[in-house]
C-alpha positions as CSV (number, residue, x, y, z in Angstrom):
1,X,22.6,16.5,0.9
2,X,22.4,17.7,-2.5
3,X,19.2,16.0,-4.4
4,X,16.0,17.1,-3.4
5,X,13.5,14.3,-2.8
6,X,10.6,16.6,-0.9
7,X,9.8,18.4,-4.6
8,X,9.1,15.0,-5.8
9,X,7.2,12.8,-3.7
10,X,3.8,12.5,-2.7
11,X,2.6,10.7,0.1
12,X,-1.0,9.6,0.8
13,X,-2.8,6.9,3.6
14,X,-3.2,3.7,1.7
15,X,-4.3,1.7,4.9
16,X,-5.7,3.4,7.7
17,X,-4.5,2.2,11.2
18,X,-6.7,-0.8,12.2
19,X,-6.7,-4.1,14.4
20,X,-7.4,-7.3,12.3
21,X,-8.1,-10.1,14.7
22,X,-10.7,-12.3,12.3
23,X,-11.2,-13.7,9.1
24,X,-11.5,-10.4,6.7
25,X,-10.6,-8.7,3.9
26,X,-9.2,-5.1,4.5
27,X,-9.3,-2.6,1.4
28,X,-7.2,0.5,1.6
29,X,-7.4,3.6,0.0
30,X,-8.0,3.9,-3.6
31,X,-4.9,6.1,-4.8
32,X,-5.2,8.3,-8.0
33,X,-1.6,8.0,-9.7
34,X,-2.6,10.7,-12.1
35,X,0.2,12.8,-13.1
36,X,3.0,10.3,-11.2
37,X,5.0,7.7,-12.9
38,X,6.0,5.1,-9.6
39,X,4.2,4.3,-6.0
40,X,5.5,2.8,-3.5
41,X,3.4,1.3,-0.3
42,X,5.2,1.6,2.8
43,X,3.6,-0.7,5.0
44,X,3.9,-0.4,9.1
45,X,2.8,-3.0,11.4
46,X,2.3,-3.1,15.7
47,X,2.4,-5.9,17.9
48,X,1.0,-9.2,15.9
49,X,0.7,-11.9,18.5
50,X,-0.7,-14.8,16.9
51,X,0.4,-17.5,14.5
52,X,-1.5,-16.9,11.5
53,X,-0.7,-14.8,8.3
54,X,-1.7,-11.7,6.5
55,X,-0.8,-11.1,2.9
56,X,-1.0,-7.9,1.2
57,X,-2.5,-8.1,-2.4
58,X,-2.3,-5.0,-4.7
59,X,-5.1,-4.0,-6.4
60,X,-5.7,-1.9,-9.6
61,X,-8.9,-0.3,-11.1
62,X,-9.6,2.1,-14.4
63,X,-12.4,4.3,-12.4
64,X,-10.9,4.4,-8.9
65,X,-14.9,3.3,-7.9
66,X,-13.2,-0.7,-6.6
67,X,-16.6,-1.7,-7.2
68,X,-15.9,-4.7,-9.0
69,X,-14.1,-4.1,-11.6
70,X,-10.9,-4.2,-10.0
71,X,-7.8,-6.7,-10.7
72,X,-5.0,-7.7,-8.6
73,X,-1.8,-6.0,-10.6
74,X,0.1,-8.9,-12.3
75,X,3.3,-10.5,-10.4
76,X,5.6,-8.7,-13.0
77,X,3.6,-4.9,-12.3
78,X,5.0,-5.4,-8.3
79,X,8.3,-4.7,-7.2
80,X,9.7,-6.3,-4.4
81,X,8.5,-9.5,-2.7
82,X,5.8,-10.7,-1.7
83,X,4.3,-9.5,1.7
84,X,3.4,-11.9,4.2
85,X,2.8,-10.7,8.0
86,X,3.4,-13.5,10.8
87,X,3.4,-14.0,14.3
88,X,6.6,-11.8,15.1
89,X,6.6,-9.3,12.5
90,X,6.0,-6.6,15.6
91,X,6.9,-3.0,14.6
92,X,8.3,-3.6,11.3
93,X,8.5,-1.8,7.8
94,X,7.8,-3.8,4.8
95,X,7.8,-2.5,1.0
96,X,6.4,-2.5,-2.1
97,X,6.0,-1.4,-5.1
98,X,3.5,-1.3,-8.3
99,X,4.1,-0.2,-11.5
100,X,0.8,-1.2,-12.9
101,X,-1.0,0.2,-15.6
102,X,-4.5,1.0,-14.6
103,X,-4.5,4.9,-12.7
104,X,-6.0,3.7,-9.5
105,X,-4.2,1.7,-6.9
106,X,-4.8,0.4,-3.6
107,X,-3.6,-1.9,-1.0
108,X,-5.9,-4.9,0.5
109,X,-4.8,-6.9,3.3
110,X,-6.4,-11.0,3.7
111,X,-6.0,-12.3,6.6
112,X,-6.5,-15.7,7.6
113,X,-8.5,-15.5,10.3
114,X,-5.8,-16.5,13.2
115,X,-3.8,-13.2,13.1
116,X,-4.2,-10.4,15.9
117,X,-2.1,-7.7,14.8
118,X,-2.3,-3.8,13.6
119,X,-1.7,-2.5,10.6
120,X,-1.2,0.9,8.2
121,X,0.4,1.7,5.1
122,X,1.3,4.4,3.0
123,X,1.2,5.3,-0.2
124,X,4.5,7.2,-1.8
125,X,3.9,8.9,-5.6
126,X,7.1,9.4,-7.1
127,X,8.6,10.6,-10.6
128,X,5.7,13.4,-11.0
129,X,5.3,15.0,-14.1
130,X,5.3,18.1,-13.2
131,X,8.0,19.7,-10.3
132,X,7.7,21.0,-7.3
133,X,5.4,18.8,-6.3
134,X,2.6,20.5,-4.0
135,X,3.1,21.5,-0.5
136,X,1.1,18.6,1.9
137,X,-0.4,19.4,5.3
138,X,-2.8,16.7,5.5
């Protein structure tokens, strides 16, 4: 291979691992897209064994504080379709990705209420500003 990806990507947990099995609202990480021009949310899910849904709404925010002042980014700001987890979607890798305009980003997962499944995602900066990109250990 001749292109060098590692110099130019960042990755960062946008969803830690967790069981959903009720009614909730799960909010991920808040991701600071300062000196990066794309993300991309790789999202990973386990055994889901019920019949109920899961969609994944991607949220953007000026302070990073998701307080409140938050927005879902606009249908045209996110690449790829819509993500909808059902009974089924056991250990699968959905994508997506958000090219909106506010610096913080993060993922949030609504689930009906019927769904017993886990679920994490991560977050992948790309097109940085500046190369190499830093070394990651964490």
């Amino acid at each position: 291979m001749e292109y060098d990806l590692h110099s130019r990507v960042k990755a960062e947990v946008a969803l830690d691992y967790q069981v959903i099995n009720t009614d909730v609202v799960t909010d991920g990480n808040a991701i600071d897209t300062l000196g990066f021009e794309s993300l991309e949310y790789v999202v990973l899910t386990a055994t889901i064994t019920a019949a109920g849904v899961v969609a994944v709404i991607l949220e953007e925010s000026d302070t990073g504080a998701f307080g409140g002042e938050e927005s879902v980014v606009p249908a045209a700001e996110v690449l790829g379709d819509s993500i909808v987890f059902a009974d089924g979607d056991d250990d699968k890798v959905f994508r997506c990705g958000s090219i909106g305009k506010k610096r913080y980003q993060r993922i949030t997962l609504d689930s009906d209420g019927t769904t017993n499944g886990a679920f994490s995602a991560i977050a992948i900066l790309g097109n940085p500003k500046s190369v190499p990109v830093a070394e990651q250990n964490t």
